[in-house]
N, C-alpha and C positions, 0 to 999 in steps of 0.2 A: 463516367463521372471523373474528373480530374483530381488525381490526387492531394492533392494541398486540399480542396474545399472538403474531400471526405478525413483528412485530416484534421480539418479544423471542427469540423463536427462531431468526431469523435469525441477531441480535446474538448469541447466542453461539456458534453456527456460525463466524461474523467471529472471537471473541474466541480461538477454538479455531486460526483461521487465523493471525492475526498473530500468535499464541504460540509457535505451531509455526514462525512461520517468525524470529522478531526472538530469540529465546531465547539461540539461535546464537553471536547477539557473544557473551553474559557466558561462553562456555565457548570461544571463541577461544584465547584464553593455554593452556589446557590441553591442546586438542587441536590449537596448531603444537607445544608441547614434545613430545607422547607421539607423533606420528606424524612430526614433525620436517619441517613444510613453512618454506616460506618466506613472505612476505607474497603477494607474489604470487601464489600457491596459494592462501592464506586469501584472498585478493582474488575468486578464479575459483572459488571454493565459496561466499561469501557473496554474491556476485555475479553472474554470466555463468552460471554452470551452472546455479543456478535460477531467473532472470529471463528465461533466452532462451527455455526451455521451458515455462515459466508462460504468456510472454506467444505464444509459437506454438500452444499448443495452446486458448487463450483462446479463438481467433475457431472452429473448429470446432467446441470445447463451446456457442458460445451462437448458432451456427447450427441446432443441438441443441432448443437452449433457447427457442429462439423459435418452435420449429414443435411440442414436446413437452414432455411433463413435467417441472418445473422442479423440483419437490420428490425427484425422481427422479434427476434430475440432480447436485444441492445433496448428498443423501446418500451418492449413491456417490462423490461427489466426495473428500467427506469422508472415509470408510475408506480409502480409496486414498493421500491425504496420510499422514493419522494412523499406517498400518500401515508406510509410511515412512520416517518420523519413527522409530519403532521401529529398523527398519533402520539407521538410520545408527548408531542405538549399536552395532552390531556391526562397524560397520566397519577395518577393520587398516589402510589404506593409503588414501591421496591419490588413487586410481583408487575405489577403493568409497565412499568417503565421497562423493565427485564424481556419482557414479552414484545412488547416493540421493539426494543431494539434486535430482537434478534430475528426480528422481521424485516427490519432493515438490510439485517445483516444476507437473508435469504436473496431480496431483491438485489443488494449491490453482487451478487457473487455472477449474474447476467450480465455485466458490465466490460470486465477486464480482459476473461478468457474469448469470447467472442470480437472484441474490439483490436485486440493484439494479432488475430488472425487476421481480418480485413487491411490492417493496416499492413500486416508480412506480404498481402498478395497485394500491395500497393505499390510497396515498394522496394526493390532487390537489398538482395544481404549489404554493397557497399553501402547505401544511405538506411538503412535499416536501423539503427544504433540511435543516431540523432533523432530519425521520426517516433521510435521508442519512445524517447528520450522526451520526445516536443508531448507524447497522448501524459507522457507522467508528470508533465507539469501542472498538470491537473491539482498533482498534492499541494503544492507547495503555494500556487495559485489561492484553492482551497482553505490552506492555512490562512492566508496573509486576510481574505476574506471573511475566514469563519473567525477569526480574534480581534477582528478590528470591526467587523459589525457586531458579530456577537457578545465581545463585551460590552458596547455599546447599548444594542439593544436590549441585554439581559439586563445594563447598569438603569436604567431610561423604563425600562417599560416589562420587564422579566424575563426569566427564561423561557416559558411558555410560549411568548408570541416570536421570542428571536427563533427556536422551533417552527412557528408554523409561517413566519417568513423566509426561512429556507426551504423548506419542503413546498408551498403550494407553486412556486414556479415551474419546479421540476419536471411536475405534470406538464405545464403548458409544452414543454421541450424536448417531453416524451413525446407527444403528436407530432414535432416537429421532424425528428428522429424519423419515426415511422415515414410520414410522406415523403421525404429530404433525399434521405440515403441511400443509396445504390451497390448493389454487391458487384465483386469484382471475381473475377473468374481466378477460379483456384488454381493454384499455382503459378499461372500469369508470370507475375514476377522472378523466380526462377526458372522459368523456362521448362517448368515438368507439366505433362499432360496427366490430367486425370483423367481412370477408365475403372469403372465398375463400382463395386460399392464401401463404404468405408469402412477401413477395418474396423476388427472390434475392440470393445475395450481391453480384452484379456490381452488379444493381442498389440492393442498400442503399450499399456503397461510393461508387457515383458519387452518389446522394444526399448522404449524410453529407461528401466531401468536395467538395461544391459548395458547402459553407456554410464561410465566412473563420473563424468563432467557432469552428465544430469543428476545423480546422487549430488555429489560433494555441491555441485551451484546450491539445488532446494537444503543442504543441510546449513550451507553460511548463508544464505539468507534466510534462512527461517530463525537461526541463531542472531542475526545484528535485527532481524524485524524485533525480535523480543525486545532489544536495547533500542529501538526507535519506539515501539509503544510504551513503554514506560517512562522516557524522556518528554513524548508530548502529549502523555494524559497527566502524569504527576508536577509540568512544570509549571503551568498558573499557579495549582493550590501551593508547590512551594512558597512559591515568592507572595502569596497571598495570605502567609500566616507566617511568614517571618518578618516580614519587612511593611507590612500593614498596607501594601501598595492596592488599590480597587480594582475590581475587576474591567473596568472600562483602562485604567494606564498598565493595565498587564496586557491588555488587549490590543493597545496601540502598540506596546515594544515590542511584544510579540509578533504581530501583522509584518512588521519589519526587519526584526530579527530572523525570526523563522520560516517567512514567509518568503521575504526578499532572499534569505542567504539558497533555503535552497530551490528559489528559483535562476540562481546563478550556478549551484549545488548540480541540477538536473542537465540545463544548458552545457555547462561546461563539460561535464561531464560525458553528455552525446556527442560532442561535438572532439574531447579527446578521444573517445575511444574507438571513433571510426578510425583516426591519424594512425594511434598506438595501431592498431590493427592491421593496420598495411603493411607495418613491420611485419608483425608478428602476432595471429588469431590472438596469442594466450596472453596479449595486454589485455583483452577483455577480462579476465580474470586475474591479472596481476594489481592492475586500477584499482580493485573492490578489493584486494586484501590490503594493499598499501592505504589507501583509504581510512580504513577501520583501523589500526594501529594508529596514525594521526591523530584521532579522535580522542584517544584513550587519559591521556595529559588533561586536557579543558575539560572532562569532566568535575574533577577532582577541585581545578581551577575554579569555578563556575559556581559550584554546589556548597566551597568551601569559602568564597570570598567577603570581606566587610561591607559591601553594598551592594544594593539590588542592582543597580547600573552596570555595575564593574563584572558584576557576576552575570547580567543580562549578557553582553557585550560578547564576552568570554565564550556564551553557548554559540557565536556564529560559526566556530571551527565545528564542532558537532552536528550542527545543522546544515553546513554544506554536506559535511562529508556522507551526512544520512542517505543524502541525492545522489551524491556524484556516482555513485553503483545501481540506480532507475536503468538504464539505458542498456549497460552492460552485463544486466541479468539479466532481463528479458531479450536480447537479442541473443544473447546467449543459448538460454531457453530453447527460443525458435530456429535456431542454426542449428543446433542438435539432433531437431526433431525433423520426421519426416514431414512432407506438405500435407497428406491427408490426416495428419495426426495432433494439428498445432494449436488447436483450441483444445481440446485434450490434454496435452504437454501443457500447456496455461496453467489449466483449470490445475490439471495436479500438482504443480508446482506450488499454485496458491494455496490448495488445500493444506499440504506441507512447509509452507510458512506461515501462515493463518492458525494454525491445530497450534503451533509449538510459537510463535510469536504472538499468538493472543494470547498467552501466558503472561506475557510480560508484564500489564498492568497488573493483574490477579498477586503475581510473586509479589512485586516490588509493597502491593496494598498489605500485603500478609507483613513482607518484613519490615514495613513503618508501622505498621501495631503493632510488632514484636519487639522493636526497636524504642519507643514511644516513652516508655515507664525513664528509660534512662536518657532519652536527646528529645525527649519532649516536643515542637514542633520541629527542629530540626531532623528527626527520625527520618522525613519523607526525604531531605536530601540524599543522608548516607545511605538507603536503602537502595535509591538511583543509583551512585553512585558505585555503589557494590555491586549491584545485576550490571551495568553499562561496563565495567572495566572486567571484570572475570569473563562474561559473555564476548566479548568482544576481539578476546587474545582466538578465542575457542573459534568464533568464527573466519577470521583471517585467516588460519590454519586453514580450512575447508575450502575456503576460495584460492587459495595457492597449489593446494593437493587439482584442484577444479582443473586450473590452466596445464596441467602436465599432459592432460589426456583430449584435451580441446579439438587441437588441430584432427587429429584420426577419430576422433564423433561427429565432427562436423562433417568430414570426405562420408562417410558412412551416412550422413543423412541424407544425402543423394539418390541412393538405392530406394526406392520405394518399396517395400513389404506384402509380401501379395495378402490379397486379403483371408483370414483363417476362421473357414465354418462352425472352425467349435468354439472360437474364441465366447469370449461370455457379450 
């Protein structure tokens, strides 16, 4: 199977996942009014309840995925979300919508770590970055999608059916997956032969955390994930209760703002960080610290400004810069790791920014109720505002410690690890 077309199939596997899962904010406003949560409800649905089981049940699917079928995996992965997704439009109460989504949350976690593998034995470490880079467009695709139909839909016909017109495609495209897709011979693309059987978990763990690059990458990203889910599950309802704007033109500026910026966000950013990289491995990790410092200013701008336009506009620097580090973690990630360990390396990775960046809505809903009595609907700004800029210094930090030790984990991923009978 030629790489481009198993690319491209991936990507919209991806495009099907962040759809299903980012869609969500633009239909926030409508479903705390009809089922009458609080933010903090809305916080532990867009949040906790499908980050914890996304990122728990990750490391088992791609211990899965490293010793079987990956295409196999990927699809059923996908009905399983999708028919979910369904699901929650039917939900009547703050215990089933809960319960769905963290169903969702189960099936999307088959998505990422097995897809990131296929595409590493597609294609070698130099173009590796950019095809990252092209499966993560999926988000931002996603976005621009899930706020421009989904306001739409929700504004027009409710949130329940914009739910179950995302989901029942999904299905169709899970079959398509399954019959479509083709696995590629591991290692392939690096040029390493696989012989015997895959290590085990215990011991991929004690490999992957003996390397400083793989700590310090999963801790700033799972620290800026915080500061991206809290930016795009709290930013409809901001702008939806300060500035009285409907969920359908939050949903157009948004499709374009957020959606457009970072799919230039993503792009660009694959497409730097292979260049940077020919210099020098540790621009991979210099990109995403510099990045997130960038960002820090337009929050404040944005959150703080006299119209919804000005402050709309404001968030593109934020929303690039959320992207432009896609590309350059997970290649990172997988350059670290050894070959028979990279859907595992994934998976953990995700579990460790998933655990600690699906936090991020749950804080941000806690300190807009806390916040509330005194800034009233503005509360939901400065609580952004606060998690996005203290989080953000903390994770830069982590991505620059990251690129110190880069170049000698990466020579080290070379060595394949023989495989260890007691490991678990």
């Amino acid at each position: 199977m030629k790489p481009r077309t198993a690319l491209a199939l991936l990507f919209v596997v991806s495009l099907f996942n962040y759809l299903d899962r980012w869609m969500l904010a633009i239909l926030v406003p409508d479903i705390k009014a009809d089922l009458e949560l609080s933010d903090s409800q809305i916080g532990f649905i867009t949040g906790i309840a499908f980050s914890l089981f996304y990122a728990v049940m990750g490391l088992p699917i791609a211990r899965l995925a490293d010793r079987h079928s990956r295409r196999v995996i990927v699809s059923v992965a996908m009905a399983l979300w999708s028919a979910m997704t369904v699901l929650c439009g039917f939900a009547q109460s703050f215990i089933q919508l809960a319960t769905a989504r963290v169903l969702v949350g189960v099936g999307e976690a088959g998505a990422t770590p097995p897809s990131h593998s296929l595409i590493s034995d597609f294609y070698p470490r130099e173009r590796r970055a950019l095809a990252l880079a092209i499966y993560a467009l999926g988000s931002p695709l996603g976005i621009f999608l899930g706020f421009l139909l989904g306001g739409w839909l929700t504004q027009n016909y409710g949130w329940r059916v914009a739910l179950y017109s995302f989901g029942l495609p999904g299905l169709i495209l899970a079959g398509v997956v399954f019959l479509v897709l083709k696995e590629p011979t591991r290692g392939a693309a690096d040029g390493v032969a696989l012989s015997g059987e895959s290590p085990r978990l215990g011991q991929c763990l004690k490999v992957l955390f003996s390397r400083p690059t793989y700590i310090h990458n999963c801790v700033a990203s799972s620290l800026y994930t915080l500061v991206y889910l809290s930016l795009h599950t709290w930013t409809p309802s901001f702008f939806e209760r300060n500035y009285e704007m409907s969920l359908a033109s939050i949903g157009v500026w948004l499709a374009f703002i957020a959606g457009g910026s970072q799919l230039l966000g993503v792009i660009g950013g694959g497409w730097l960080a292979d260049r940077l990289s020919a210099i020098t491995l540790r621009w991979l990790m210099y990109l995403c610290s510099i990045s997130v410092l960038v960002a820090i200013p337009f929050y404040a701008l944005a959150f703080l400004a006299r119209s919804a336009e000005l402050g709309l506009l404001l968030l593109i620097v934020p929303f690039v810069v959320s992207t432009v580090q896609a590309g350059p973690q997970h290649a990172t990630t997988q350059g670290v790791s050894p070959v028979a360990m990279r859907a595992t390396a994934a998976a953990t990775y995700l579990l460790i920014v998933n655990l600690v960046g699906g936090l991020g809505p749950q804080v941000t809903g806690w300190l807009s109720d806390f916040l509330a009595p005194k800034y009233g609907s503005m509360a939901i700004g400065w609580a952004v505002l606060i998690v996005a800029s203290v989080v953000s210094v903390w994770s830069a930090a982590h991505f620059y410690l990251a690129s110190k030790t880069l170049v000698a984990d990466m020579a080290r991923a070379k060595i394949e690890p023989l495989t260890d009978p007691t490991g678990i």
